[in-house]
C-alpha positions, 0 to 999 in steps of 0.5 A: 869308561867301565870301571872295574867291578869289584868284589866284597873286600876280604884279606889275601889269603896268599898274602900279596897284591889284590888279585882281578879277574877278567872272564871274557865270553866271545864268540869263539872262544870263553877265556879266564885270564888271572891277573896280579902286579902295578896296575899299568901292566899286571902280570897273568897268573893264570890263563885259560881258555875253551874254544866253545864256539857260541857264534858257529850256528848264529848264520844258520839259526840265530842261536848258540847251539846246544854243543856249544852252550853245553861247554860254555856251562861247564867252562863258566862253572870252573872258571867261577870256581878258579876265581874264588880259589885263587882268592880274586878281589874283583871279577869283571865278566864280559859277553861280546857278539854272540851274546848280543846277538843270539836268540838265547843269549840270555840262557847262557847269561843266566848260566853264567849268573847262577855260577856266580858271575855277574855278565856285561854285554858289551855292545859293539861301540863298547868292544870297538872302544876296548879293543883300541884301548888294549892296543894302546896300552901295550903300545902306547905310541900307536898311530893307525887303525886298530882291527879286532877280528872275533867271531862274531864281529869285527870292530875298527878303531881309530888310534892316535895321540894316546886316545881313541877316536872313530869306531865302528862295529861290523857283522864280519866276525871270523865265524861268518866268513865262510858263507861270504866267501862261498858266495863270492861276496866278501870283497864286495861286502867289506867295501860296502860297509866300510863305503856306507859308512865313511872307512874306505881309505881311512887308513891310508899310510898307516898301519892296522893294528891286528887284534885277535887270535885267528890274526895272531896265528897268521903271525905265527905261521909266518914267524916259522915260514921266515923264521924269525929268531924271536917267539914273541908275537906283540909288535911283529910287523907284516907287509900287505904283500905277507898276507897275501903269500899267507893266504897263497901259503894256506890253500896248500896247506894241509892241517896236519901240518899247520899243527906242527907250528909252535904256538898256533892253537889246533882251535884257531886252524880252521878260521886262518884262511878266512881271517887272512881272506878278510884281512887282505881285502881290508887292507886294500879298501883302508889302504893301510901300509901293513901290519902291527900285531898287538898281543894286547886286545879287549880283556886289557883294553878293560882294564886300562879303562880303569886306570886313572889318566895318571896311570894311563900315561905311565910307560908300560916298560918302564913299570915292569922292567921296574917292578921285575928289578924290585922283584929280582935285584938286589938294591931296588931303588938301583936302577933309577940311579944308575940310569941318572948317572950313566946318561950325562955321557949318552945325551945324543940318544934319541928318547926311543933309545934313551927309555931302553936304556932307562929299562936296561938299568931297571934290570941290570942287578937281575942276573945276580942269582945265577951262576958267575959264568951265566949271568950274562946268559940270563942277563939276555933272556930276561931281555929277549924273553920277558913279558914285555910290552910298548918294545918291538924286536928291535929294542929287546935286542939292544935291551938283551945286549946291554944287560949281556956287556953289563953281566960279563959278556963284553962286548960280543954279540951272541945270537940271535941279537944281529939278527934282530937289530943293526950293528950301530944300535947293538954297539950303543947297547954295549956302551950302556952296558960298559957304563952300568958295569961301571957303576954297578963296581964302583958303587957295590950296589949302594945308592951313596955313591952314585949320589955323590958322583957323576960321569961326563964326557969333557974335551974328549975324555971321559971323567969321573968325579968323586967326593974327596971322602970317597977315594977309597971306592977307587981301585984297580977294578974301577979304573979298569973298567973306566978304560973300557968304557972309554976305549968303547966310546972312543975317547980317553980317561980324563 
């Protein structure tokens, strides 16, 4: 483990939570990423980067050449200067391969150094370690190989039961790719390396977990070519049998066109063939079942090596659909209760089912800004479109559907929610929605209520039990609601 290093304390001067700082220096790109909330899943203020290139040359000279050296300078420079002005309490600046590698790698180190910013070299084990610890922080559950895919290197690790065990790091980093397949190497190398020492096969009937930007574009290009309804990379699953239309679809592809793809960096364009190349020649010698791409990689794997074991374990979705509950609702300590209170009548949920619908309670009071007639709209893009992690397509849609039925949308079920999950988990998604509704009237938001209450189902009807001092809550909308959330369920109103 790293700690995070930490500045000189000084006070706030935007007057909120203690702000880090990651300033990551890779072999394809120089990245400042800006980050403020609960430590398990901080929200990026601020996100840039300069694709500078450091690794380009290192084949051919065993140098960063001075092109890239020079909008390396001028990136550390600003970067050190955004820090102090957003008043960042802790900075942790990091090299990776090119770095390492590079006969003047230490040129740049002073570079960085003289602007203010204090460079780890990160050796490959450590990058390996990072890597895997990112992928399991944004999905906790991970069980396979994680491979993170930079410029100048390659890592491997082996994820499992929340912990990290082998890794590896191998000279395959994007920029060196070209010269392999021009040769008519790249199939034998990768194979060598991972036979030498002890991979091949290692991810028989498992995914492989893509770290890293030239595999994140493969997912977005076939995001468009299948178009999928949901702009969210993180968890969007691929078939071996997808790289290799990928790769089919690349070597016909004209660039003009490839920067027409939303969200694909014109920077990323030229390595695409040659990360998708490598990745099926991976998957073939691992034996991997297919692709998991992970939005999380190295710049959050270090800070979850920070965390305490305590907060490592915590459920990323539950702790920011809470945070943004606290943010953005009216009665923050809401959504704890009314999960408690609606899940007597849901104990058949399976615990994948049942943390969504933990998460859907965080969030029910979210929409009650907006327009009366929106809120349901908002309801579901806050769902679909939230920064969200450890969830895959398939639970923001039940997420989007329940928020939608407890905001007023009823029971339907608007797009692109069908598309994304089957009909039987949207219509327990709405189920969920009708109880939260319910609990939402009957309470008027206050904890009191719903402490003194409680919903069960008994010989087939639904009941609700009240303190006898609170049958003055009862009324035409409580039972109304009470009927639907009965018809819904199938059963009657005890």
């Amino acid at each position: 483990m790293i700690p995070l290093r930490r500045g000189a304390e000084k006070p706030a001067r935007h007057g909120g939570e203690p702000r880090s700082a990651i300033v990551d220096i890779g072999s394809n790109s120089i990245r400042l990423v800006v980050y403020q909330g609960p430590a398990r899943v901080p929200a990026v203020l601020f996100n840039e980067k300069v694709l500078a290139g450091l690794g380009r040359s290192l084949a051919a000279s065993g140098r960063i050449d001075p092109a890239a050296m020079a909008m390396a300078t001028t990136a550390l420079r600003r970067f050190a200067a955004l820090v102090r002005e957003m008043d960042v309490a802790s900075v942790r600046t990091v090299a990776t391969a090119a770095v390492r590698d590079a006969a003047n790698g230490a040129e740049l180190i002073a570079i960085a150094e003289h602007a203010g910013l204090s460079v780890e070299i990160l050796s490959g084990e450590e990058e390996a370690a990072a890597a895997g610890h990112g992928v399991l922080s944004g999905i906790p559950g991970a069980n396979g190989i994680v491979g993170d895919l930079g410029g100048g290197s390659l890592e491997l690790v082996r994820v499992k039961d929340g912990a990290l065990h082998r890794r590896v790091s191998f000279p395959l980093g994007v920029l060196r790719l070209a010269g392999l397949r021009a040769k008519g190497r790249l199939d034998r190398r990768v194979a060598h390396l991972l036979e030498e020492t002890g991979w091949s096969g290692a991810g028989k009937g498992l995914p492989f977990y893509l770290v890293g930007g030239s595999w994140r574009g493969l997912a977005r290009l076939d995001m468009v070519a299948t178009r999928y309804p949901l702009p969210i990379i993180h968890q969007y699953a691929m078939p071996a049998a997808t790289i290799a239309r990928l790769r089919r679809t690349l070597s016909h592809t004209d660039k003009a066109r490839l920067k027409e793809v939303p969200g694909l960096s014109s920077g990323r364009i030229p390595t695409l063939s040659d990360a998708a190349a490598l990745l099926g020649v991976l998957l073939k010698h691992l034996k991997s079942s297919g692709t998991i791409v992970s939005a999380y990689g190295l710049r959050e794997g270090l800070l979850h090596q920070a965390l305490t074991v305590q907060d490592r374990a915590l459920d990323p979705l539950i702790v920011a659909t809470r945070d943004e509950g606290r943010r953005s609702g009216r009665f923050p300590e809401h959504g704890e209760l009314l999960d408690r209170w609606i899940a007597p009548l849901f104990g058949a949920d399976r615990p994948e089912d049942a943390r969504l619908r933990h998460a859907a309670c965080q969030l029910a009071d979210v929409g009650w800004r907006a327009n009366p007639e929106f809120r349901a709209e908002r309801g579901m893009e806050v769902a679909l479109h939230g920064n969200w992690v450890g969830i895959d397509g398939r639970g923001r849609a039940m997420l989007a559907q329940a928020l939608w039925t407890a905001l007023g949308g009823e029971l339907t079920r608007p797009d692109p929610l069908p598309r994304l999950a089957g009909e039987a988990a949207l219509a327990q998604a709405a189920r969920w929605g009708l109880a939260m509704r319910l609990g939402h009237r009957l309470s008027g938001g206050m904890a009191g209520p719903l402490e003194r209450s409680c919903l069960s189902l008994d010989r087939g009807a639904l009941r609700l039990a009240l303190d006898a001092g609170d049958a003055g809550l009862l009324g035409e909308a409580v039972e109304k609601r009470v009927k639907a959330l009965a018809a819904a369920m199938g059963v009657a109103v005890g």
